[in-house]
C-alpha positions, 0 to 999 in steps of 0.5 A: 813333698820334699825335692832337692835342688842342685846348683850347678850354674858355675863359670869354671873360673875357680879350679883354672886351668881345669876347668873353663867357662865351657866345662865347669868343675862341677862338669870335670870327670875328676873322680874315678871317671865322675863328675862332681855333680854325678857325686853330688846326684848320687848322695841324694838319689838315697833320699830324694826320688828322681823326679823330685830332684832338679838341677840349675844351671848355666844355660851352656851346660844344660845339654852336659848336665843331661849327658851327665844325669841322663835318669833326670826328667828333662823337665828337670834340669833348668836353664837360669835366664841369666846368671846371678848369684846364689840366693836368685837361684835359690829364688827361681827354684823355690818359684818353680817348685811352687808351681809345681807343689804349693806344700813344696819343701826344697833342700838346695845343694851345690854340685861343685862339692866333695862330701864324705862320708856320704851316710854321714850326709845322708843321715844330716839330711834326713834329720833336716827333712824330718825337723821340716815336717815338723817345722814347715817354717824352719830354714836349715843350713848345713855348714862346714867348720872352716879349717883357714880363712879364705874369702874364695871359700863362701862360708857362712 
């Protein structure tokens, strides 16, 4: 079974003065009235089912990431014990998910992103999902050809 990760665990710091520590940019009505992890859950609601799509975040945000998803199962949304980096969360989701499904496939996401167009997405990634099945073992990682140099972007 495939499940989607989002990441959504952020400590406002990199969209100041907007967003805070309380109320990440991942949590900010910034579009139209949506949050980036509203966005972020609604690019994958066409290829994942709801059940099958967990969100990490920040143990202060958990109540705001079930304000802003409230379709999410509660058991959906996880509170991470301590907040690390990436590949911890990445850790804790891929031990959650194999205690709920040993034959688990996981995409992870990040909700503070912006992708579009989303068919375009979409389409990535069930072209990912498919070479998975093919190829349980495989590591797929989408990336973004940088237009400048930054090290506060995270690129691969």
């Amino acid at each position: 079974m495939h499940y989607a990760v989002i990441m959504a665990g952020g400590s406002g710091k990199r969209l100041w003065p907007l967003s805070r520590q309380k109320r990440p940019k991942q949590v900010l009505k910034l579009l139209g009235g949506e949050t980036l992890l509203r966005k972020c859950y609604q690019r994958l609601e066409g290829i994942f089912e709801t059940e099958n799509i967990i969100v990490l975040t920040n143990a202060n945000f958990v109540e705001t990431v079930r304000e802003d998803l409230p379709e999410l199962p509660t058991g959906n949304v996880i509170a991470e014990p301590a907040m690390r980096d990436t590949a911890s969360a990445i850790g804790l989701a891929a031990t959650i998910l194999q205690q709920r499904d040993a034959d688990a496939s996981m995409a992870v996401v990040t909700a503070d992103q912006l992708l579009e167009p989303v068919e375009a997405f979409q389409q990535a990634m069930r072209t990912a999902l498919d070479f998975v099945e093919e190829h349980p073992e495989a590591l797929l990682t989408f990336g973004i050809k940088p237009t400048f140099p930054s090290t506060q972007l995270d690129y691969i």
